[in-house]
PASEBA-1860 file (N, C-alpha, C; in nm, 3 decimals):
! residues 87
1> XXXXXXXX> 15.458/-2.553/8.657/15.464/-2.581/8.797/15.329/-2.636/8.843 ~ 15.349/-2.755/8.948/15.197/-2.821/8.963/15.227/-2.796/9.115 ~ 15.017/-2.753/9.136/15.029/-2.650/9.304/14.935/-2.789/9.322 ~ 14.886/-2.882/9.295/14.860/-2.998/9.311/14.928/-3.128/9.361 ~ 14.915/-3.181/9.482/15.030/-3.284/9.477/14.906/-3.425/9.422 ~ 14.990/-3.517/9.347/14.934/-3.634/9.332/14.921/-3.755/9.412 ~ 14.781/-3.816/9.442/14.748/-3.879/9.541/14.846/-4.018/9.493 ~ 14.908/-4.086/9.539/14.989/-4.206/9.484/14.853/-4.337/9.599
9> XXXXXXXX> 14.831/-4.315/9.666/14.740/-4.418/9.807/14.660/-4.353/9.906 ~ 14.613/-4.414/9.965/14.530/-4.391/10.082/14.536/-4.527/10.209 ~ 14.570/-4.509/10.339/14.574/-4.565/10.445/14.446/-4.535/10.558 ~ 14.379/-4.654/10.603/14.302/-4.613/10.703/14.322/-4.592/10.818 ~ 14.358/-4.528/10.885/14.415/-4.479/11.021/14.347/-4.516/11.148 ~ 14.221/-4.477/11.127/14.104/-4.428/11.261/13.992/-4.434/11.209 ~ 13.885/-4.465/11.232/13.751/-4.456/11.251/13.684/-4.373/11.343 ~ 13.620/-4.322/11.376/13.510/-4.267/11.482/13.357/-4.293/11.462
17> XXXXXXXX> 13.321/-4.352/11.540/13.217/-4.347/11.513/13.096/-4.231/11.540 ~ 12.996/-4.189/11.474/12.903/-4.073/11.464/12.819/-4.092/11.658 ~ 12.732/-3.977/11.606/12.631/-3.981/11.733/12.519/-4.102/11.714 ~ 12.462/-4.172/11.810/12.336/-4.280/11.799/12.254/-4.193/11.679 ~ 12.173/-4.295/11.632/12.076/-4.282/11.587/11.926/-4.227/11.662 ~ 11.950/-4.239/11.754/11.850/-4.171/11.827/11.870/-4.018/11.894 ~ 11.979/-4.006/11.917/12.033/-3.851/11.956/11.995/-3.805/11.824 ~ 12.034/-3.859/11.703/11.974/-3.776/11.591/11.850/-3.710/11.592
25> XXXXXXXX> 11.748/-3.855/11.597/11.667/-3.816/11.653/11.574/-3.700/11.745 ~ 11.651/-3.726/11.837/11.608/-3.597/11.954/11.637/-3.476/11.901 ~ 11.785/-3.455/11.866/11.820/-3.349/11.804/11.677/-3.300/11.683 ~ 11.639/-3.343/11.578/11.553/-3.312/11.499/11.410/-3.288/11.582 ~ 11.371/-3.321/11.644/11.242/-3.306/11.728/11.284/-3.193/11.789 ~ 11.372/-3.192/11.884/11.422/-3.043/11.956/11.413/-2.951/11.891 ~ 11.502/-2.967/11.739/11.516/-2.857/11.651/11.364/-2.805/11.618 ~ 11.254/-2.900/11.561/11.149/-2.835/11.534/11.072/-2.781/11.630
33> XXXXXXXX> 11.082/-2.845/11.770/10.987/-2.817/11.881/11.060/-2.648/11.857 ~ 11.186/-2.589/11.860/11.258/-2.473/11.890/11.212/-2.370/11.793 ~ 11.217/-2.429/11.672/11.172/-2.311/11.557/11.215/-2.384/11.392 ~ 11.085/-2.461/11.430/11.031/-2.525/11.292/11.129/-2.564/11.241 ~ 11.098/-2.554/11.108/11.174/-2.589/10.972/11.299/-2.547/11.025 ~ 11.340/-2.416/11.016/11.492/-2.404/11.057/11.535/-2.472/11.171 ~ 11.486/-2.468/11.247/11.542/-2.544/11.378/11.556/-2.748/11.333 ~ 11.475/-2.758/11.242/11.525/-2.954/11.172/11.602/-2.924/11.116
41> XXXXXXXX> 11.657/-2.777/10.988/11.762/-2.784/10.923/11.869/-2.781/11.007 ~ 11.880/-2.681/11.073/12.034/-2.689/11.184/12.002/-2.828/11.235 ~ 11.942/-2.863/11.303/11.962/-2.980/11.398/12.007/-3.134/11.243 ~ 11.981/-3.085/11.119/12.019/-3.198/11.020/12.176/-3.132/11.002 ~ 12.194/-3.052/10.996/12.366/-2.991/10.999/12.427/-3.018/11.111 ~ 12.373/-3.019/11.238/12.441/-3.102/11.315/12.500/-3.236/11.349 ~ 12.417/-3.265/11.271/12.387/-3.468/11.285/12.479/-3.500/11.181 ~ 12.495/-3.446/11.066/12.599/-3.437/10.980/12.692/-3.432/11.022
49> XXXXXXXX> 12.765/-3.293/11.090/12.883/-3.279/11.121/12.951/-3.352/11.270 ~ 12.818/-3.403/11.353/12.868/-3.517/11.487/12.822/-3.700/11.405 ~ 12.872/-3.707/11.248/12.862/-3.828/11.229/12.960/-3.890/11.205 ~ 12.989/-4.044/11.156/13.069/-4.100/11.184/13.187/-4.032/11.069 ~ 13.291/-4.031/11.109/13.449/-4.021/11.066/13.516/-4.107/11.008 ~ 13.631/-4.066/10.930/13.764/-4.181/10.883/13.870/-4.110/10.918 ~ 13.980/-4.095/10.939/14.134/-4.039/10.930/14.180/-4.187/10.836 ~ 14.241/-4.093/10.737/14.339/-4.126/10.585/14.439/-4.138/10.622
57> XXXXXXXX> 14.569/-4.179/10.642/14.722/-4.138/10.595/14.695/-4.124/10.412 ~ 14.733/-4.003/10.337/14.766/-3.973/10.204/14.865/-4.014/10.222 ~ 14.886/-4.051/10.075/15.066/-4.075/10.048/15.049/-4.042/9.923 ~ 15.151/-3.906/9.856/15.131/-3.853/9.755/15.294/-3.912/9.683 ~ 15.292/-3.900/9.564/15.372/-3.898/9.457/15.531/-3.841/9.488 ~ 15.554/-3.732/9.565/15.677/-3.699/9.581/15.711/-3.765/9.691 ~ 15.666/-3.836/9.746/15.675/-3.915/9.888/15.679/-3.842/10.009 ~ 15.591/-3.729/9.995/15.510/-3.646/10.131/15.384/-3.779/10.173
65> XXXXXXXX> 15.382/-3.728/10.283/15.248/-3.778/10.304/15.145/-3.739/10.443 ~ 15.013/-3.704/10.455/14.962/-3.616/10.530/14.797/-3.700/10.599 ~ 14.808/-3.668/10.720/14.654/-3.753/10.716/14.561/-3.652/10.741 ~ 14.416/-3.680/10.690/14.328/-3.635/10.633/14.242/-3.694/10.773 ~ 14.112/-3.627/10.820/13.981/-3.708/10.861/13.873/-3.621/10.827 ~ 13.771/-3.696/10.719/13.686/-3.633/10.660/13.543/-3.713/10.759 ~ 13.445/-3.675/10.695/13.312/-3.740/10.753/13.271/-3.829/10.596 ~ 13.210/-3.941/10.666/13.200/-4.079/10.615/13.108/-4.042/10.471
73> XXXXXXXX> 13.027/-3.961/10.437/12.940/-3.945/10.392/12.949/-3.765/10.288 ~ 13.078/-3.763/10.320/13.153/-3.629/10.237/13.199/-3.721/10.079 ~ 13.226/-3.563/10.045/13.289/-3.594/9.879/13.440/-3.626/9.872 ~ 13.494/-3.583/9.984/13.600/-3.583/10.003/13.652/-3.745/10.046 ~ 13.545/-3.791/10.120/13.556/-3.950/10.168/13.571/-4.010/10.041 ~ 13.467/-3.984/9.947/13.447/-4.110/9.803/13.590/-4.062/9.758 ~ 13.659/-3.948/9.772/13.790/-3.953/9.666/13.851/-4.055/9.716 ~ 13.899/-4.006/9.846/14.033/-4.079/9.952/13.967/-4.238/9.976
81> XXXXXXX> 13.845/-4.294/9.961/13.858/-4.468/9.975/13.905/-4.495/9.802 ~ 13.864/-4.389/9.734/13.901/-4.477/9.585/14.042/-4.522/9.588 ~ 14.136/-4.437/9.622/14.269/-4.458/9.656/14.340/-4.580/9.719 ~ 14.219/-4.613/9.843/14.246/-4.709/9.934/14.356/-4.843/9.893 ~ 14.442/-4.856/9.881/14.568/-4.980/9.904/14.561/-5.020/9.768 ~ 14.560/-4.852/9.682/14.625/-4.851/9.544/14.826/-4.919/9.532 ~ 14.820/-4.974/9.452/14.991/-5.010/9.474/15.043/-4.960/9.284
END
């Protein structure tokens, strides 16, 4: 029994785009002005997780299919573009 479904494609749905490059910015200065080093690491985990987006339509092998939106710069992104308008 397979608890895996197989990716058959990938569809691009949506985009979003992240926060400016300069809110990044601020954010990291804020963070250190607040409490140093930890305060740039959170404020770099933030900037991460308010950056730019994709939404997938999957289309798997049994002919389910589910959409996904990962961040542009995840591991999960490099799987789902390899897929991209596989036939």
């Amino acid at each position: 029994m397979c608890f895996f479904k197989k990716i058959i494609r990938t569809e691009i749905i949506d985009t979003m785009p992240g926060i400016s490059e300069e809110d990044k910015l601020n954010n990291l200065v804020v963070g250190h002005m607040m409490n140093g080093f930890n305060g740039v690491m959170h404020a770099n985990l933030l900037n991460e997780s308010e950056g730019e987006k994709t939404t997938f339509l999957v289309i798997y092998s049994d002919n389910t299919s589910s959409t996904i939106t990962v961040n542009n710069n995840s591991l999960a992104y490099k799987k789902y573009i390899t897929y991209l308008n596989n036939d």
